[in-house]
ROKEBA-941371 format. One record per residue (C-alpha): x, y, z; residue number from 1. Coordinates in Angstrom, 3 decimals. Example, Ala and Ser with C-alpha at 12.3 -4.5 7.8 and 13.67 -1.06 7.14 Angstrom:
BEGIN
site px 12.300; py -4.500; pz 7.800; seq 1
site px 13.670; py -1.060; pz 7.140; seq 2
//
This chain:
BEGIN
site px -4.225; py 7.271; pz 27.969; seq 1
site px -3.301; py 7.328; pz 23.895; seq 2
site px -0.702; py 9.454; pz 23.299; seq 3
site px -2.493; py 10.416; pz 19.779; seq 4
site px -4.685; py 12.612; pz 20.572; seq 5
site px -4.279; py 13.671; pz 23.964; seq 6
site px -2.398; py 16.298; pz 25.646; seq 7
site px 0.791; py 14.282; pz 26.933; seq 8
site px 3.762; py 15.109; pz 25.565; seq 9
site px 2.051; py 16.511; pz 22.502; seq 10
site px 2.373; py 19.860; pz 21.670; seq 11
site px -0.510; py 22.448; pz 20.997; seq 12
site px -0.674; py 23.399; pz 17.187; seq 13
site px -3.918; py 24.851; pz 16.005; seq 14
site px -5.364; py 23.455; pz 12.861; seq 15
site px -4.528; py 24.990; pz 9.656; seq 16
site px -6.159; py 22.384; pz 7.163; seq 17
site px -3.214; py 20.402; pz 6.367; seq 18
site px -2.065; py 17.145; pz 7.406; seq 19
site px -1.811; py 16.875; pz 11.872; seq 20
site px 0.523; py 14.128; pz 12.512; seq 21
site px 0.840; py 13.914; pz 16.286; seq 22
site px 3.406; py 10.987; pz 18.269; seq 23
site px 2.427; py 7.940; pz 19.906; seq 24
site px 4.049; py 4.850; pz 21.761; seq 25
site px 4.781; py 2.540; pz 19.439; seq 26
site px 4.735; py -1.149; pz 19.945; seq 27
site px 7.900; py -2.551; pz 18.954; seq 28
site px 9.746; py -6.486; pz 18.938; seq 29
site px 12.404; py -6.608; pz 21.468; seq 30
site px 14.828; py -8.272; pz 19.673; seq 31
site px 16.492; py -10.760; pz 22.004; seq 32
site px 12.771; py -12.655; pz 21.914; seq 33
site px 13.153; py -13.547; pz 18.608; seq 34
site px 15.117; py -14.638; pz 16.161; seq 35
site px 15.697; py -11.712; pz 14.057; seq 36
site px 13.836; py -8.197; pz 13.398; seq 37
site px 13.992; py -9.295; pz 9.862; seq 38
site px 12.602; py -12.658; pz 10.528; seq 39
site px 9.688; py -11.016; pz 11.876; seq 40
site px 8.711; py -8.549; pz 9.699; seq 41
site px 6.777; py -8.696; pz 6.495; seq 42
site px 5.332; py -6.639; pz 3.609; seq 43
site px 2.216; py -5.215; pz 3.321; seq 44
site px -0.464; py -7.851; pz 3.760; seq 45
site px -1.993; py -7.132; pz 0.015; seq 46
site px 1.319; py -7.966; pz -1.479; seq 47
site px 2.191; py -11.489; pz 0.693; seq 48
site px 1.175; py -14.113; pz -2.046; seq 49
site px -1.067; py -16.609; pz -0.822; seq 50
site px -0.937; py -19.135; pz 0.248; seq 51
site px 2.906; py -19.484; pz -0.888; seq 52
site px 4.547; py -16.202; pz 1.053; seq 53
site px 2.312; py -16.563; pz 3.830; seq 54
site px 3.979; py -20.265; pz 4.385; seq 55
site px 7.550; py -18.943; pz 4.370; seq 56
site px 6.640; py -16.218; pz 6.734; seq 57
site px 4.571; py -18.228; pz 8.928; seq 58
site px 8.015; py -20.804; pz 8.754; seq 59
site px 10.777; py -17.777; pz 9.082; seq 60
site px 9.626; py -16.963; pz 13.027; seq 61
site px 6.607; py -18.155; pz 15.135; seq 62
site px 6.200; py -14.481; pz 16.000; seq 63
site px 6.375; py -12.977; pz 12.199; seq 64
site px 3.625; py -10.221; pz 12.022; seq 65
site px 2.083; py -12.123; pz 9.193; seq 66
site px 0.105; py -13.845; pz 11.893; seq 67
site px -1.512; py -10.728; pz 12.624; seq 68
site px -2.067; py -8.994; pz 9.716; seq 69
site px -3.494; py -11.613; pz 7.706; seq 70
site px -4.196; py -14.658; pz 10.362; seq 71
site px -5.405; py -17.918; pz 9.780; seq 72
site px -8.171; py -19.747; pz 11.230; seq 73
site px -10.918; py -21.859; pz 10.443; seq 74
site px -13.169; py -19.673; pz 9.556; seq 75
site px -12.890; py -15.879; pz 8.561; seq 76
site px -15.280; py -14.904; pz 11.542; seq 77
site px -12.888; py -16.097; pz 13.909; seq 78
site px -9.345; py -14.547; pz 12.314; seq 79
site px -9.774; py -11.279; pz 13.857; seq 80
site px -10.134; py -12.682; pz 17.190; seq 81
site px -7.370; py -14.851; pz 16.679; seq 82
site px -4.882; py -12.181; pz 15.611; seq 83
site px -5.897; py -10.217; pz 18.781; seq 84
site px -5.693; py -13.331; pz 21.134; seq 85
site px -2.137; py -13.385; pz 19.467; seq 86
site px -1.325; py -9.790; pz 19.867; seq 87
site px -2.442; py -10.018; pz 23.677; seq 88
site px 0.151; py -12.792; pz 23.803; seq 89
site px 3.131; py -11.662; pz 22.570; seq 90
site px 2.848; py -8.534; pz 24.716; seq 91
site px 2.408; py -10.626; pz 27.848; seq 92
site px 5.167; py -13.026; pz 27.077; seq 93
site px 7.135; py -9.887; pz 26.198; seq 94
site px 7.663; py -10.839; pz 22.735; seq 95
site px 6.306; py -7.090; pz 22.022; seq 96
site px 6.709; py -4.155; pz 24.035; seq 97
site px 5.397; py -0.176; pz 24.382; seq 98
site px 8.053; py 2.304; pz 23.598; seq 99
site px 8.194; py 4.522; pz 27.273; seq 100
site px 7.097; py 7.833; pz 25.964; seq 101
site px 5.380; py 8.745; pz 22.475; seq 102
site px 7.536; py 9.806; pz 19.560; seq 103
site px 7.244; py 9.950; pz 15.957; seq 104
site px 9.489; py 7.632; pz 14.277; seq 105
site px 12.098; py 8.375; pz 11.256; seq 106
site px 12.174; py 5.532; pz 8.674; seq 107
site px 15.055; py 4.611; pz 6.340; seq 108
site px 14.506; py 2.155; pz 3.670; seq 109
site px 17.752; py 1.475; pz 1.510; seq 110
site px 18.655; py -0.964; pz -1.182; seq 111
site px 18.290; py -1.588; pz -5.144; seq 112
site px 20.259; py 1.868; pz -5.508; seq 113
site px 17.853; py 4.214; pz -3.730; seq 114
site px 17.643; py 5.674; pz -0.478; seq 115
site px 13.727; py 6.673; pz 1.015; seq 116
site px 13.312; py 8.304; pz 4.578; seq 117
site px 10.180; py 9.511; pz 6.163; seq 118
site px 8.321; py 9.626; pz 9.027; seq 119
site px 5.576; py 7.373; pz 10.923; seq 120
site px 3.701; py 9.148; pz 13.179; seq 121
site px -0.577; py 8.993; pz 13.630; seq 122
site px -2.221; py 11.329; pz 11.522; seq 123
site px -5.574; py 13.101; pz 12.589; seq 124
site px -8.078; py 11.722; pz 10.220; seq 125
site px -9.795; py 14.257; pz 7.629; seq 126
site px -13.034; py 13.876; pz 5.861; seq 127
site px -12.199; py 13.420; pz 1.907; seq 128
site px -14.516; py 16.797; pz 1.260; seq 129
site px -11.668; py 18.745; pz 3.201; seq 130
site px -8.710; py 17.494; pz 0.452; seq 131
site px -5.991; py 17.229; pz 3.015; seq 132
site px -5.420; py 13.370; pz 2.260; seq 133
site px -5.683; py 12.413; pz -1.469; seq 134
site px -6.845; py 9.279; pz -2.446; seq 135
site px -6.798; py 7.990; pz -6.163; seq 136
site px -7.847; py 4.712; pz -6.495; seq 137
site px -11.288; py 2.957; pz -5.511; seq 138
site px -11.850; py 0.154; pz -2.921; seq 139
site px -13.460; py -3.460; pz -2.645; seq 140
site px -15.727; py -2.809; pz 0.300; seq 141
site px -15.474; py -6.350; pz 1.136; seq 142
site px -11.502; py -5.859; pz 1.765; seq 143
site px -12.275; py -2.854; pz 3.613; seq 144
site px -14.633; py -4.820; pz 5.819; seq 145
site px -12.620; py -7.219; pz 6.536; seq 146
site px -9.864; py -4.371; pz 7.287; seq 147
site px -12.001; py -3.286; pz 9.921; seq 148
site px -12.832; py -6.167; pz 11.755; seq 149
site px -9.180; py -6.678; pz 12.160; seq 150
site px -8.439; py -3.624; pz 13.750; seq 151
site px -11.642; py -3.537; pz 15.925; seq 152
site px -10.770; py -6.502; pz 17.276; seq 153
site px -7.071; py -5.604; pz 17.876; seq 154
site px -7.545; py -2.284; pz 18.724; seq 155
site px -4.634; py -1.574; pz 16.858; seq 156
site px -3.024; py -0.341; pz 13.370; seq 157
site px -0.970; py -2.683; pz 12.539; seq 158
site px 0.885; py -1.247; pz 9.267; seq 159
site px 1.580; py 2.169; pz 8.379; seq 160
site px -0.415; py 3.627; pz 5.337; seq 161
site px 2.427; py 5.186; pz 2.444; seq 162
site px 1.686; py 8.682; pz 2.083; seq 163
site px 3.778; py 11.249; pz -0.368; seq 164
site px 3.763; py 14.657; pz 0.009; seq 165
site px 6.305; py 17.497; pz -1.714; seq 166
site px 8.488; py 19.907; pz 0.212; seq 167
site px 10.938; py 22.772; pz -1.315; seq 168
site px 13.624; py 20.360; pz -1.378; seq 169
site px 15.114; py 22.398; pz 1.207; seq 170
site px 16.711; py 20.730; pz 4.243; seq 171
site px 14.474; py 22.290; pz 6.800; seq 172
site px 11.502; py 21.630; pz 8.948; seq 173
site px 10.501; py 17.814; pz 8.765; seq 174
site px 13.490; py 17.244; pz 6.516; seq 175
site px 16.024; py 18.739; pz 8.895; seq 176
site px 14.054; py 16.722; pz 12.116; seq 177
site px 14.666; py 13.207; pz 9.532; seq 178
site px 18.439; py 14.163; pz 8.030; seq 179
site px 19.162; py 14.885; pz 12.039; seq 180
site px 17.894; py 11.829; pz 13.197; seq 181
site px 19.158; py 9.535; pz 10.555; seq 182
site px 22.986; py 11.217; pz 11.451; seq 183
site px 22.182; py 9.195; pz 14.642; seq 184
site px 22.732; py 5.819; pz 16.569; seq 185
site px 19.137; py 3.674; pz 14.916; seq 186
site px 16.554; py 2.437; pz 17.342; seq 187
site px 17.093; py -0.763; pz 15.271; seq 188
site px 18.805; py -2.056; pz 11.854; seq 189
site px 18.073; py -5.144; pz 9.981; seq 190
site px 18.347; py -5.820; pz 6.713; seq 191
site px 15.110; py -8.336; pz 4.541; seq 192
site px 15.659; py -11.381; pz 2.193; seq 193
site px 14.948; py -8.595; pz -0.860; seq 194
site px 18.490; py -6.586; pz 0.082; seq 195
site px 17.096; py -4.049; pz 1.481; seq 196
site px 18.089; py -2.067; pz 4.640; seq 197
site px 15.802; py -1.083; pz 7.190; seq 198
site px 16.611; py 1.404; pz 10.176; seq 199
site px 14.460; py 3.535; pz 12.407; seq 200
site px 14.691; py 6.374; pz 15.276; seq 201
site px 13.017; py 7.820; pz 17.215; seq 202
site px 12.333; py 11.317; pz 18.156; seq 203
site px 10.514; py 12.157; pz 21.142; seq 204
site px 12.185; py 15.853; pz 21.897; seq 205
site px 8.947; py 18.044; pz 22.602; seq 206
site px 10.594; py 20.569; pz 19.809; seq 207
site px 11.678; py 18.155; pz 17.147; seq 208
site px 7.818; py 17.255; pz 16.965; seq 209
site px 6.479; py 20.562; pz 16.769; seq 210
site px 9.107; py 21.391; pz 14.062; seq 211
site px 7.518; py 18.490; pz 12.169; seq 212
site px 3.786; py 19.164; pz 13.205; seq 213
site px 4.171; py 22.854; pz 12.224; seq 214
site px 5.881; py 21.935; pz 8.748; seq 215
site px 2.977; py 19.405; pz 7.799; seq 216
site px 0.569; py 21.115; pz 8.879; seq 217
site px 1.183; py 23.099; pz 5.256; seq 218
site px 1.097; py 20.136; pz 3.508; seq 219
site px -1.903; py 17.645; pz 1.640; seq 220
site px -0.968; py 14.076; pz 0.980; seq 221
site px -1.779; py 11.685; pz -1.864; seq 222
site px -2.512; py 7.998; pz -0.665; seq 223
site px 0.217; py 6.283; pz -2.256; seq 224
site px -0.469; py 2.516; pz -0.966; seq 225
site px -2.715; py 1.950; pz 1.359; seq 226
site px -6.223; py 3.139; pz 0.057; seq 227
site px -8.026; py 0.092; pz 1.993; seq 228
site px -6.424; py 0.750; pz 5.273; seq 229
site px -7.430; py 4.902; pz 5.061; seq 230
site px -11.084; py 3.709; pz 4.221; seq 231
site px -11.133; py 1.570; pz 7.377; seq 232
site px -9.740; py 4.401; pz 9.501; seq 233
site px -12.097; py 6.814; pz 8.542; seq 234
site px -14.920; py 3.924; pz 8.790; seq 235
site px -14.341; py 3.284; pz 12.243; seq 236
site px -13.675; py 6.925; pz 13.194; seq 237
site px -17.337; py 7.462; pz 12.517; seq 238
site px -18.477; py 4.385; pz 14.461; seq 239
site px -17.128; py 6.222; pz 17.430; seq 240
site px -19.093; py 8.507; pz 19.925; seq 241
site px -16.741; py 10.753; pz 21.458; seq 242
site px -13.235; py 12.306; pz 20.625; seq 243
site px -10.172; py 9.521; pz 21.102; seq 244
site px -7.579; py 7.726; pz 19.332; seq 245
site px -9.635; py 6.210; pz 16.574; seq 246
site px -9.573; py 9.992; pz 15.339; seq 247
site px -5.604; py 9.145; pz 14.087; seq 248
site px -4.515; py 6.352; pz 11.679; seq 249
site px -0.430; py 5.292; pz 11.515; seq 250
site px 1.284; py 6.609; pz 8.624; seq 251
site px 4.139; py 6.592; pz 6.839; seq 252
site px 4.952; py 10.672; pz 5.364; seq 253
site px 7.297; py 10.687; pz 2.749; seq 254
site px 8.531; py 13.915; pz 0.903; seq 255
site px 8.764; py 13.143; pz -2.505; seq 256
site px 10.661; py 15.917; pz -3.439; seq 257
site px 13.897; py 14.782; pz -1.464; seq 258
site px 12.983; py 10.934; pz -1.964; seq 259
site px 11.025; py 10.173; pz -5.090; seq 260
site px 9.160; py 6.942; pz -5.019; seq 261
site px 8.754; py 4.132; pz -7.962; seq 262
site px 5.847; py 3.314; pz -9.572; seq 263
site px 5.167; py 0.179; pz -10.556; seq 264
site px 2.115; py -2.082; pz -12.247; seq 265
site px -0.210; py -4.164; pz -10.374; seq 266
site px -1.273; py -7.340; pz -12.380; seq 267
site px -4.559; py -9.184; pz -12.805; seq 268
site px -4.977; py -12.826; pz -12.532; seq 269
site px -8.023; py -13.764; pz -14.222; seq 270
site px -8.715; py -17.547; pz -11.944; seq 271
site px -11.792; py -19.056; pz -14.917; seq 272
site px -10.587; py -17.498; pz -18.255; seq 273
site px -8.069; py -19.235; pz -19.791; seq 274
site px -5.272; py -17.662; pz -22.335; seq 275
site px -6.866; py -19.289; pz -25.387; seq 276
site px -10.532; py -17.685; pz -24.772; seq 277
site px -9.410; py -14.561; pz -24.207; seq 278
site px -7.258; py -14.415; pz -27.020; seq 279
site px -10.196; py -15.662; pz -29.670; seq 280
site px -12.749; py -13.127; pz -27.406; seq 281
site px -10.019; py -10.041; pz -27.822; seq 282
site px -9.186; py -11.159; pz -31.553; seq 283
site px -10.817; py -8.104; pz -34.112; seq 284
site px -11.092; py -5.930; pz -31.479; seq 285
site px -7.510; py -5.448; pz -30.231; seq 286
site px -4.191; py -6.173; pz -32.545; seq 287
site px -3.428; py -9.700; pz -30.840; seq 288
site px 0.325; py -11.082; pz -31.530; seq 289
site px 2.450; py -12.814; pz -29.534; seq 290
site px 6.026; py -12.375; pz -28.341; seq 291
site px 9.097; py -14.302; pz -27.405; seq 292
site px 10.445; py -14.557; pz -23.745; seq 293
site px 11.377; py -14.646; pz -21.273; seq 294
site px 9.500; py -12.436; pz -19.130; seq 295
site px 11.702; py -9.627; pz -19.081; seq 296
site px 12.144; py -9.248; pz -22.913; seq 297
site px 8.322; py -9.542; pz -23.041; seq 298
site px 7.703; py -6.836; pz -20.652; seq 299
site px 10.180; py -4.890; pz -22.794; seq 300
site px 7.656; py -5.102; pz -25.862; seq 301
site px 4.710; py -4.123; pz -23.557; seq 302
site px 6.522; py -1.104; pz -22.640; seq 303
site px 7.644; py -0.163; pz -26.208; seq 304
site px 3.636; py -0.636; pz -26.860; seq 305
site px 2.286; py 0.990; pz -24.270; seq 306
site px 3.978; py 4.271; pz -24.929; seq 307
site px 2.027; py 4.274; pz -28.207; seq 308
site px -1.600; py 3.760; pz -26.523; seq 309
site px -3.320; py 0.934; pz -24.623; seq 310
site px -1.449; py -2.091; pz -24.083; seq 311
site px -1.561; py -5.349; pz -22.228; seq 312
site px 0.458; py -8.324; pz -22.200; seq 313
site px -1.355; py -11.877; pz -21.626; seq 314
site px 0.630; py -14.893; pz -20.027; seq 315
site px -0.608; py -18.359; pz -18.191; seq 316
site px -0.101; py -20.782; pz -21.242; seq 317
site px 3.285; py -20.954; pz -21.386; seq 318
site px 3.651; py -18.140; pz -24.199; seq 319
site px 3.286; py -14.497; pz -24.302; seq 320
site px 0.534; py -12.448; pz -26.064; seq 321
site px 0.448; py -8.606; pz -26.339; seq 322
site px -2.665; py -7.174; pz -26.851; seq 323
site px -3.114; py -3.150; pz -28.359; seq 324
site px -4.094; py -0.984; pz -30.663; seq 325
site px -7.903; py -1.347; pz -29.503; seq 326
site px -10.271; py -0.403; pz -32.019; seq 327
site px -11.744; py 3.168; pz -31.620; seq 328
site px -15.416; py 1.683; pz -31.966; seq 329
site px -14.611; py -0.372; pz -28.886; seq 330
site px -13.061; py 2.012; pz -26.458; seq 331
site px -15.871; py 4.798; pz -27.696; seq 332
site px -18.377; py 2.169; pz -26.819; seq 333
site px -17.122; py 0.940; pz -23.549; seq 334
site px -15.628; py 3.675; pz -21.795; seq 335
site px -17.515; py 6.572; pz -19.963; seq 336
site px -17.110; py 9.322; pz -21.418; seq 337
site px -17.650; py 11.639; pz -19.104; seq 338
site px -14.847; py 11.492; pz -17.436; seq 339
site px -11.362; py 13.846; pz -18.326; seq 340
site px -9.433; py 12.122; pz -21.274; seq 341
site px -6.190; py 11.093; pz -18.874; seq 342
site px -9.016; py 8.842; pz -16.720; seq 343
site px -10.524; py 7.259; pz -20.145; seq 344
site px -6.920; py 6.511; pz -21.503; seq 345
site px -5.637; py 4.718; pz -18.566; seq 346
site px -4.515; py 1.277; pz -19.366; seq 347
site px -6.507; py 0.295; pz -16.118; seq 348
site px -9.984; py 2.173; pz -17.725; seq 349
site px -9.449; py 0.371; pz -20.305; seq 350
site px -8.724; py -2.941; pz -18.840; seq 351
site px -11.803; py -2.488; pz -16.515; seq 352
site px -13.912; py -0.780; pz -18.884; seq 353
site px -13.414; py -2.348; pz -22.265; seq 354
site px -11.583; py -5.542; pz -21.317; seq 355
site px -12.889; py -7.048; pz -18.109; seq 356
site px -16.953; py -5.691; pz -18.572; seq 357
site px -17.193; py -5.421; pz -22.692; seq 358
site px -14.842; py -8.569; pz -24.040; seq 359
site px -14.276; py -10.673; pz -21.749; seq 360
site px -17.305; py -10.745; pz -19.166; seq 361
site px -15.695; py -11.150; pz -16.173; seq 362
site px -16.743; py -9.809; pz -12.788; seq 363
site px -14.489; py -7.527; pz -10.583; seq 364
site px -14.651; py -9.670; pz -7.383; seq 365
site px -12.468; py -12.341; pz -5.519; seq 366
site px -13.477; py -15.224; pz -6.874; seq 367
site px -12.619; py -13.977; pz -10.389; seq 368
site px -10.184; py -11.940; pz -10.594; seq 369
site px -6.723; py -11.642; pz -8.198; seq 370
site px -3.900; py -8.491; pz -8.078; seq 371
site px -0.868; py -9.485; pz -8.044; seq 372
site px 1.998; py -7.223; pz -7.466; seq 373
site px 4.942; py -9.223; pz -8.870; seq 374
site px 4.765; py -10.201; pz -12.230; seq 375
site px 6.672; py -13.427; pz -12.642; seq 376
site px 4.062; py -14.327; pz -9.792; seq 377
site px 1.350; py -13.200; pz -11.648; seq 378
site px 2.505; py -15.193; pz -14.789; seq 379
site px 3.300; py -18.748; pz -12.398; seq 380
site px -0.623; py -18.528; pz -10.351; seq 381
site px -1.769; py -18.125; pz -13.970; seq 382
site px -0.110; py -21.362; pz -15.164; seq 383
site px -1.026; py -23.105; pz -11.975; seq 384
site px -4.604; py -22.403; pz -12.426; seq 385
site px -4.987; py -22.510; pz -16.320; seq 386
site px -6.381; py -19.125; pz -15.824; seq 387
site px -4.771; py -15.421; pz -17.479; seq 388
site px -2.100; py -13.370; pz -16.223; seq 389
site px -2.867; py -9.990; pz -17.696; seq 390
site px 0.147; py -7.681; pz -16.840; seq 391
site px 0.144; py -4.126; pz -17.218; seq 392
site px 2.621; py -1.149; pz -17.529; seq 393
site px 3.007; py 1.509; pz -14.889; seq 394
site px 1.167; py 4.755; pz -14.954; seq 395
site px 3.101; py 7.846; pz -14.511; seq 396
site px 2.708; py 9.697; pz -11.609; seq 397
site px 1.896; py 13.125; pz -12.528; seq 398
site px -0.884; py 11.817; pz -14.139; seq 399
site px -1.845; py 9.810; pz -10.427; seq 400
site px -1.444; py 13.275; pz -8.626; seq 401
site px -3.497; py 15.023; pz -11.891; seq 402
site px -6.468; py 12.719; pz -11.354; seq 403
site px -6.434; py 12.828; pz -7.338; seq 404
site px -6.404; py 16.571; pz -7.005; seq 405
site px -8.848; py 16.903; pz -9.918; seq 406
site px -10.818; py 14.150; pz -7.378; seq 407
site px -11.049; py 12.019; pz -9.944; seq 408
site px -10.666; py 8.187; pz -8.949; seq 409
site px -8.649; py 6.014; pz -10.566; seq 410
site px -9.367; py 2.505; pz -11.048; seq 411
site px -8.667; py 0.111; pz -7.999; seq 412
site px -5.040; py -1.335; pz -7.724; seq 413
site px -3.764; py 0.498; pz -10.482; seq 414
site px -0.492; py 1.320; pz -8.970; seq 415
site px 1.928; py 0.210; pz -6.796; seq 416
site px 4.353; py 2.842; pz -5.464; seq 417
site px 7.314; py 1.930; pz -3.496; seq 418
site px 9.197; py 0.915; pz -1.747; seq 419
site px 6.492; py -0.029; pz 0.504; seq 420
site px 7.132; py 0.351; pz 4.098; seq 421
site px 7.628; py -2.872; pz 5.953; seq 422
site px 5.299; py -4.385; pz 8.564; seq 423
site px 6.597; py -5.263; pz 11.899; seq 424
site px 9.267; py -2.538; pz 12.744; seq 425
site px 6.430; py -0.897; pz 14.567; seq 426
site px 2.970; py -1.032; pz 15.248; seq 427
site px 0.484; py 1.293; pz 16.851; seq 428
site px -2.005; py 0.224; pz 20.113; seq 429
site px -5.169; py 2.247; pz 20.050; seq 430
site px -4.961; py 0.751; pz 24.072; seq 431
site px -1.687; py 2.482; pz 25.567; seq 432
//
């Protein structure tokens, strides 16, 4: 039986239209059959580079998670069955193993002078019309789809969606349950190549959970990184006939009034345009100058820019071109304007709207454009490829949690909030 969802060791709480996260047995590494917890974890799989970070995780342990979040094989038909072939292994070799009774798990992430705790538990899944789960970007079906075959074929959630919600600040309910927990001896501690710490508990005490379930259960959510992953959840929740643990998803609840997360940009890669074509196509219509390195001091002189309006900084020929100051004409032209002022002055509106679809002519899809979350990456695929690295500046995020609640969405991948939780510490089986 799935501990999400049924009665086992899961407390009653009646439904009061807030978030439901309930425990389950989580599927963990047991460390002495591999070579390190860190060696086996890895981040999100929309933020491994390919092919480059997928080799080094691939090369760190034959058991790193990458091979199931994002495995290869030769053909994409055959990858979900592969990563499920794999899964099935490693659990019969005993490379991965069920925790012995369902819990929710306490996360600590800490490094690069912060400190982030929440919780990972499997969260009852709630149609978007009910406004218990916020999400603020759009999705690429096609990523969804392939989402979903992944998980069908697994029967599992792999990696915990990010989700932010705000307490009192006060160190009670959920927060006492985490600061309690976190006082204690971890489940496991291992710290990644980036610096940063990673530790997790668990807590399985029948009245530790209902603290937490009760204390939610006042709460909505915004999506903060994983919009893909909620869309497959709720896509194969309604393939399903009957009540059962495709009604949950595994998520990662973090209270952002106690631990407030960064936002950051997520780039473009343009693979066909080259620097020097969109610079002559953007030339008129946007003030187009370029400015010294390296990266960092360029980024410095998009941020100084973007506080005045729209800016974007170009990279992939060697140089550095900002790009602002679009001309009224344009953006009046190109952007809908029936949407609320903060959506239609979003650098990513205007990227989309103006930039991609009015100047430049270049489709929203794989094959054209890539997201890259790291921007010296961004700026070295560009070179490779003799294509454009178009980097932006991050939103704020009162105007994210504006827009969501207003249910207004955003365009895709225009934020990255973080620190992201890590994949591999654990996992959930839709089978135990």
């Amino acid at each position: 039986m799935n501990s999400a969802g049924s009665s086992e060791g899961t407390p009653a709480i009646p439904p009061r239209g807030g978030l439901d996260l309930v425990p389950f047995k989580g599927v963990r590494y047991v460390p002495a059959r591999v070579g390190s917890l860190s060696a086996v974890m890895s981040p999100p799989y929309d933020v491994v580079v390919r092919p480059d970070g997928q080799d080094h995780l691939e090369s760190a342990d034959p058991h790193n998670v990458v091979r199931l979040i994002l495995p290869r094989a030769p053909s994409p038909s055959t990858g979900p069955k592969q990563a499920a072939a794999t899964l099935d292994g490693w659990l019969a070799q005993g490379v991965l193993a069920v925790d012995p009774e369902p819990g929710l798990y306490v996360y600590e992430q800490r490094g690069d002078g912060l400190v982030q705790r929440g919780v990972i538990g499997a969260l009852r899944l709630t149609p978007p019309r009910e406004g218990v789960v916020l999400p603020h970007e759009d999705v690429m079906p096609g990523v969804v789809a392939e989402r979903a075959e992944l998980m069908r074929a697994t029967a599992a959630n792999p990696e915990p969606l990010l989700l932010t919600y705000r307490g009192d600040g006060s160190v009670t309910g959920t927060a006492a349950v985490v600061e309690r927990a976190a006082a204690t001896e971890p489940l496991l501690s291992t710290v990644t190549e980036d610096g940063f710490l990673h530790r997790l508990w668990a807590v399985t005490d029948p009245a530790r959970i209902a603290e937490v379930r009760a204390d939610l259960a006042r709460h909505q959510a915004l999506i903060a990184d994983g919009h893909h992953r909620w869309a497959t959840y709720l896509n194969l929740r309604a393939e399903q006939l009957a009540p059962g643990p495709w009604d949950f998803g595994l998520v990662l609840l973090v209270d952002t009034a106690r631990h407030p997360l960064r936002v950051r940009a997520i780039h473009r890669v343009l693979h066909r345009l080259p620097v020097r074509d969109a610079l002559a196509a953007a030339a008129g219509l946007f003030r187009v100058r370029r400015v010294a390195g390296p990266l960092e001091d360029a980024l410095a002189e998009l941020a100084g820019a973007a506080a005045e309006g729209n800016a974007f900084l170009l990279a992939g020929d060697g140089s550095f071109h900002l790009l602002d100051r679009p001309e009224p004409a344009l953006l009046a032209r190109t952007v809908p304007a029936d949407r609320p002022e903060r959506w239609r002055s979003l650098d990513a509106t205007v990227l989309h709207e103006t930039l991609l679809d009015g100047v430049w002519r270049v489709r929203d899809a794989p094959e054209d454009v890539a997201y890259i979350h790291d921007a010296p990456a961004a700026v070295a695929k560009a070179e490779r490829e003799n294509g454009t690295a178009v980097l932006l500046h991050p939103v704020h995020e009162d105007a994210v949690r504006e827009l969501a609640r207003r249910g207004v969405m955003m365009p895709r991948k225009s934020t990255s909030f973080g620190p992201k939780p890590a994949t591999g510490l654990v996992l959930r089986s839709l089978r135990v």
